[in-house]
C-alpha positions in Angstrom: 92.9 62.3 80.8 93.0 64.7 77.8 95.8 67.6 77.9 94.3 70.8 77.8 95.8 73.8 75.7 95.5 77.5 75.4 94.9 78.8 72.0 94.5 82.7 70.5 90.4 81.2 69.1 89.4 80.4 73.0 86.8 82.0 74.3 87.6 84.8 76.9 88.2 84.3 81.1 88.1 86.9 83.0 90.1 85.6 86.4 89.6 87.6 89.6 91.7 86.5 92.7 94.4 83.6 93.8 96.5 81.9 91.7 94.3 78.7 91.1 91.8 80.5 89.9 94.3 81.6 87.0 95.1 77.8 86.6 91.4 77.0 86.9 90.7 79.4 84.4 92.9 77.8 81.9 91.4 74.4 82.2 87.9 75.9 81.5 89.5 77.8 78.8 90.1 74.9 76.7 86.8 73.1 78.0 84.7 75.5 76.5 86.9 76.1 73.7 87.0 72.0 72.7 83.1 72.0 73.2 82.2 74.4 70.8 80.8 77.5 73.3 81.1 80.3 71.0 80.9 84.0 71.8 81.6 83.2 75.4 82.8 84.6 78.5 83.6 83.3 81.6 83.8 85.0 85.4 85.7 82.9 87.7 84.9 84.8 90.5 86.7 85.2 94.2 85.0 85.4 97.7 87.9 86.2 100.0 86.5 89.4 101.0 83.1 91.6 100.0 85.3 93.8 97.5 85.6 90.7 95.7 82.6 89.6 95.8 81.6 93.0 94.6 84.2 93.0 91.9 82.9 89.8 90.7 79.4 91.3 90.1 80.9 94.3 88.8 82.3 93.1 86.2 79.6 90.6 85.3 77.5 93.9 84.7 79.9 95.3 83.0 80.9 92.5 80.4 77.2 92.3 79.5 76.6 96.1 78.5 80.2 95.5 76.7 78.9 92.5 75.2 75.1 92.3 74.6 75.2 88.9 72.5 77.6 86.8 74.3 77.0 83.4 76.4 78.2 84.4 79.8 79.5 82.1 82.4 79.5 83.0 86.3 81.8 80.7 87.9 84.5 80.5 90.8 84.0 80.7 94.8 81.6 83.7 95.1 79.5 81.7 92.8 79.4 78.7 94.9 78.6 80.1 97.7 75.7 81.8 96.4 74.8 80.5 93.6 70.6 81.7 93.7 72.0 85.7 93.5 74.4 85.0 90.2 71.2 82.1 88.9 68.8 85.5 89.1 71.2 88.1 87.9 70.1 88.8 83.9 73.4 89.3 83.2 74.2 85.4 83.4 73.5 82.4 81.1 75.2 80.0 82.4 76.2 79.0 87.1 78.9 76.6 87.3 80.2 75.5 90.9 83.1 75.0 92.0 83.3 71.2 91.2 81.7 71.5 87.5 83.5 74.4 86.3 86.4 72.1 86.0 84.1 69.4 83.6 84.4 69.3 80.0 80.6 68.9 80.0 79.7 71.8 81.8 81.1 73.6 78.8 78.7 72.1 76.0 76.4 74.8 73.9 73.2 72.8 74.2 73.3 71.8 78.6 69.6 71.1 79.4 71.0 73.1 83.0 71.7 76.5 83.2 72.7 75.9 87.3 75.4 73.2 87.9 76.3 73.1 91.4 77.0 70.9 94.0 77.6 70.3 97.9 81.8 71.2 97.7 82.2 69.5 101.0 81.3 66.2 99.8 84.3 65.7 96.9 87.0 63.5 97.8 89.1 64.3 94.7 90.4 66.5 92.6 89.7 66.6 88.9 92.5 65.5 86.4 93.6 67.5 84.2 97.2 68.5 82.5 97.3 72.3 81.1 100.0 73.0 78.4 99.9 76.4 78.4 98.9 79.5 79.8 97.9 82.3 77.8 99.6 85.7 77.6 102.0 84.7 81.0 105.8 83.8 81.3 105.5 81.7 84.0 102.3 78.4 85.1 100.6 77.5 87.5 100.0 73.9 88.6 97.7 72.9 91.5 98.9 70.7 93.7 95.8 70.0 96.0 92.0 71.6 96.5 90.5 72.5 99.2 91.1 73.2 103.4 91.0 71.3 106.2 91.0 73.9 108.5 88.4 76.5 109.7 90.2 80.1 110.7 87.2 81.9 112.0 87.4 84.5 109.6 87.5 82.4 106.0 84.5 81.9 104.2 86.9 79.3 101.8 87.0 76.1 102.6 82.9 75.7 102.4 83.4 77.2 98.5 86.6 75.1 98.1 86.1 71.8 100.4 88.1 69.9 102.4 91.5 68.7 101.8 92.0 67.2 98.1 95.9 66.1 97.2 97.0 65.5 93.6 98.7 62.5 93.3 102.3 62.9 92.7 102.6 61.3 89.4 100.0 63.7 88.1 102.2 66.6 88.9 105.6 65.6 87.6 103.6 64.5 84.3 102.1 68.6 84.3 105.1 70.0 85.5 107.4 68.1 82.4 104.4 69.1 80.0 104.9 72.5 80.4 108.8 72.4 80.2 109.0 70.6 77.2 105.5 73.7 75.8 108.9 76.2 76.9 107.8 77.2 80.4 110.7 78.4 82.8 109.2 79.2 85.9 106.2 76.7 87.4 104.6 78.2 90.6 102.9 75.7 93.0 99.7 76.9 94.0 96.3 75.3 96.3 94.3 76.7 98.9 96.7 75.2 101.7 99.5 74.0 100.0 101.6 73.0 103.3 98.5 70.9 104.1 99.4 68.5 101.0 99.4 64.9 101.1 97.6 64.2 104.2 94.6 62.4 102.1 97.3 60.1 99.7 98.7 57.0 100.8 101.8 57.0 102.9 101.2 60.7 103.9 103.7 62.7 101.7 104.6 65.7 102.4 104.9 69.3 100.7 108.7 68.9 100.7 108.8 65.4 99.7 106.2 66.2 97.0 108.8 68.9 95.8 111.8 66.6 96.4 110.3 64.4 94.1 108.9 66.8 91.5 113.0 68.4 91.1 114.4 65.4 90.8 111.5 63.7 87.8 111.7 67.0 86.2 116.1 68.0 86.2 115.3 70.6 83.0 113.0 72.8 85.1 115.0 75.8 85.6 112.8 77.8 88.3 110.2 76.5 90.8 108.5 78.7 93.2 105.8 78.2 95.9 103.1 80.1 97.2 101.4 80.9 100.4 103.0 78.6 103.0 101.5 78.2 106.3 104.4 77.9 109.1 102.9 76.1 111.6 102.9 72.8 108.8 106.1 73.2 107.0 108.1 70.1 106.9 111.5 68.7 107.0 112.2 68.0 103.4 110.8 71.6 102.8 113.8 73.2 104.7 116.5 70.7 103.2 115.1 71.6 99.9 116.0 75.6 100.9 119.2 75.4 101.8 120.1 72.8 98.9 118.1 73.3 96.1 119.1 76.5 93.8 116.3 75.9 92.2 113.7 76.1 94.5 113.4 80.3 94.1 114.4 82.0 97.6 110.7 84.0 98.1 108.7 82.7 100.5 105.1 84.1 101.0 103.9 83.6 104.8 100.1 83.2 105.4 100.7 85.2 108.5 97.3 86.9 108.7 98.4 88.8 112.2 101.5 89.4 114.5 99.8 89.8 117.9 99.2 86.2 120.1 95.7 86.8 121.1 94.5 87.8 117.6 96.1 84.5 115.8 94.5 82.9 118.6 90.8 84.4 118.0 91.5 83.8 114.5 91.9 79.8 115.1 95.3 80.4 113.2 98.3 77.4 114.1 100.9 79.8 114.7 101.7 82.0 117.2 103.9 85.6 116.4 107.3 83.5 117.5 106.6 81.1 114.9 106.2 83.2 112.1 109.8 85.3 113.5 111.2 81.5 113.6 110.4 80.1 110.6 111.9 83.5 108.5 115.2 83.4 110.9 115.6 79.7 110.2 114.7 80.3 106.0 117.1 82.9 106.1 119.8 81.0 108.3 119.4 78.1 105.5 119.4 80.7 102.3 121.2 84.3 102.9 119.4 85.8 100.2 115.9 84.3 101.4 112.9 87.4 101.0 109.3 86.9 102.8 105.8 87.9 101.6 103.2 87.7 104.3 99.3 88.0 104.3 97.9 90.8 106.9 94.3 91.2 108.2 93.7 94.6 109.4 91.1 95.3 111.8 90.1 91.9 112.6 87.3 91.9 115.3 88.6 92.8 119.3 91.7 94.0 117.5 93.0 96.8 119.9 95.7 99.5 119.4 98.7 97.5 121.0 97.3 94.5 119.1 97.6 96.4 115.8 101.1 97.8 117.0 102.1 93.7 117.1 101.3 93.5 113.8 102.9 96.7 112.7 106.1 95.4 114.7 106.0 91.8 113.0 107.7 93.5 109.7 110.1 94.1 110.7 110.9 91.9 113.5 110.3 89.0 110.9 112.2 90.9 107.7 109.0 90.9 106.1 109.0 92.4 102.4 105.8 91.8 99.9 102.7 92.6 101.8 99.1 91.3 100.6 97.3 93.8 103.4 93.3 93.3 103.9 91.1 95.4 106.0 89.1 93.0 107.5 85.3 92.2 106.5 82.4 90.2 107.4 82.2 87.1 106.2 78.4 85.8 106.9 78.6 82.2 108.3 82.1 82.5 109.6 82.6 82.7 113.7 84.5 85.9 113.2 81.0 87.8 112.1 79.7 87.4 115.9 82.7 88.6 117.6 82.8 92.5 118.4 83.3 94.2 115.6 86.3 97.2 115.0 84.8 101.0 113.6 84.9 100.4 109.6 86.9 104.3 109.6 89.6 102.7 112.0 89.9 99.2 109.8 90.2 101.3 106.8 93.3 103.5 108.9 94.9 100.7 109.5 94.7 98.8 106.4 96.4 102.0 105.0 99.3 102.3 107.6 100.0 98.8 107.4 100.5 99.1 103.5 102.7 102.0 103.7 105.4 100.5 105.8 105.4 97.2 103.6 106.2 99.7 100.6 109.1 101.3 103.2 109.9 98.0 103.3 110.0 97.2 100.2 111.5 100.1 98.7 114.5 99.6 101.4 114.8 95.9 100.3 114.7 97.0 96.0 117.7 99.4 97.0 119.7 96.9 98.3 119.7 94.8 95.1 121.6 98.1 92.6 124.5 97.2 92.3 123.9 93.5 91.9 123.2 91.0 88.8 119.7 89.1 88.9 118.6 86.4 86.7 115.1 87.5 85.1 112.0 86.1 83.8 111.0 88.3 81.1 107.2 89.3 81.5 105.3 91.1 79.2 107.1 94.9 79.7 109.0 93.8 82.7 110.7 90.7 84.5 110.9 88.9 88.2 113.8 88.3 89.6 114.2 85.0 91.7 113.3 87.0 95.0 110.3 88.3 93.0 110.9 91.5 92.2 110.1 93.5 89.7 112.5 94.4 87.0 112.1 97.2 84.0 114.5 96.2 81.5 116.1 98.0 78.9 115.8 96.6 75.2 113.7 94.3 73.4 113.3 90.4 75.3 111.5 87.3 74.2 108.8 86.7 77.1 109.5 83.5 79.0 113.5 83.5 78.5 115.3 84.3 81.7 118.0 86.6 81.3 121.0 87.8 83.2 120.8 91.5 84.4 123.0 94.0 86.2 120.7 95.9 88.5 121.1 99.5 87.9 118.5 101.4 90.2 115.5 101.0 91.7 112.8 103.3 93.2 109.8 102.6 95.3 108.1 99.5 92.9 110.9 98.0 90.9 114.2 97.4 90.2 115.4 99.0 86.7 118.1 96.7 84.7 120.6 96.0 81.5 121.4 93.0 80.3 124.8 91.3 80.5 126.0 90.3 77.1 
């Protein structure tokens, strides 16, 4: 297993979408740059929803007017799914699934095959591989598993991503110290289903024993912070580690997806509304100062006006904060593209509605931190606090160092502070 690193020669990414695709993109980052593939650009595209898809092509187009000589690799979930459109499109050299983007091979000048992809659902693994840094960002990303095992009727994922895929655990504390010792402060923990880790390694562990584990290998990391967690799965350990482990930042991102009963239950989620209102009450029980993301679908298919309004109500019944809102579109292939379908005019209203009381929410949430002192990750022109928010800063800081900031204002986006000397 060869470490991987970033460097100002590799060629260019362009990452659309989730957080492993930005760890994804680093590992084929280095690939290409270790195998020689000059003058290149890769797409690692997303397929969570047809903007994305359409972003993906978008900027395909785009990069090859802007760049009429270079080799140009289409890559990522929208690619795997259909990998005959981006195979035609003459904007494209190069079609790399899901499972052979992450090859060193895949990467070399003179491959005999332009189109390398592969039947996701039959990998059992995940591919090794340790990044040491991250180019341009203050904090990295490790995966911690590929793949989902389950099959929401709306998401199109798990046949570009595969089934369930755990990274051992050795593999991660051996990433995780890599990137402490290259300077990194802040490591997020990223998958498709990260609460669904460990099912597929021996003994079963689990995401909070896996993070148990991971603290204690690795005492010099300073910050660790999870992504999308589904409630229905999270564990024992996971709630010890809350309400003991400073360390372990206190932001929690929900896949929530709805907040009426009968909508979770068309959508084949795990959860019902309670649960999601349970889990943040315990959380916050556990850690005071805990804040909570969620994912929202708007307009999912039979969703009616009082089943909207349950959704609406869930943000603030649950003390929700950060909202990633999505009006809802069809998927081809998924259950959800048969079901009645909501007017596209009313999806669209409701996506819109939906975002505006997450930024109530979030602007009454910033306003409650002036006054206070926050320990920041610098960013390039701006910092994150532990509960993620976003700090302007006055005066010049190093990117990457965390620094200790009284919280003078805030308006509708961010939080404005100074640092304590």
């Amino acid at each position: 297993m060869t470490a991987l690193k970033s460097s100002d020669q590799a060629p260019r990414v362009v990452s659309l979408g989730c957080r492993l695709n930005t760890y994804e993109s680093e590992v084929m980052r280095a690939h290409a740059r270790d195998a020689g593939l000059a003058n290149a650009i890769i797409v690692n595209t997303c397929a969570v929803t047809k903007e994305a898809e359409r972003q993906g092509l978008q900027a395909l187009r785009r990069l090859r007017r802007e760049n009429p000589g270079a080799h140009i690799v289409a890559t990522g979930c929208a690619v795997q799914l259909d990998p005959a459109r981006y195979a035609a499109m003459p904007e494209v050299n190069r079609v790399l699934g899901n499972e052979h983007k992450m090859k060193a091979e895949s990467f070399l000048p003179d491959l005999d095959t332009p189109v390398l992809v592969s039947d996701i659902m039959e990998l059992r693994e995940t591919a090794e591989h340790l990044v040491e840094g991250f180019d341009g960002r203050a904090r990295a990303f490790v995966q911690v598993q590929q793949g989902c095992d389950h099959r929401c009727t709306f998401c199109i994922i798990p046949f570009a991503r595969g089934n369930n895929r755990s990274v051992p655990m050795g593999r991660i504390v051996q990433e995780v110290r890599g990137l402490v010792e290259a300077g990194f402060r802040e490591i997020v923990i990223t998958g498709v289903d990260i609460t669904g880790y460990g099912g597929d390694l021996p003994g079963a562990p689990t995401l909070g024993q896996m993070v148990r584990r991971l603290l204690m290998a690795v005492p010099d990391l300073p910050r660790l912070r999870l992504s999308s967690i589904d409630p229905a799965e999270a564990d024992e350990d996971l709630f010890h580690l809350i309400a003991d482990e400073p360390r372990l930042m206190p932001h929690f991102h929900i896949s929530a997806q709805a907040g009426d009963d009968m909508i979770l239950k068309r959508m084949k989620r795990r959860h019902t509304r309670a649960d999601i209102i349970s889990f943040c009450e315990r959380v916050r029980a556990l850690r005071l100062d805990a804040v909570f993301g969620a994912d929202l679908i708007a307009g999912f298919p039979t969703e009616t006006d009082e089943m909207f309004e349950n959704t609406c109500a869930l943000i603030e019944d649950a003390g929700l904060t950060y909202m990633h809102v999505f009006p809802y579109s069809i998927r081809p292939g998924t259950p959800a593209a048969k079901m009645p379908q909501v007017n596209g005019a009313i999806i669209k209203a409701r996506a819109a509605r939906l975002r505006e009381i997450g930024r109530t929410a979030l602007a009454r949430q910033l306003q409650s931190y002036v006054g206070t002192t926050a320990e920041v990750l610098v960013e390039q022109g701006q910092g994150r606090s532990a509960h993620y928010a976003p700090v302007r800063m006055a005066g010049v800081h190093t990117p990457g160092e965390i620094v200790i900031m009284r919280i003078t204002a805030a308006d509708a986006d961010a939080l404005f502070g100074e640092a304590i000397l």
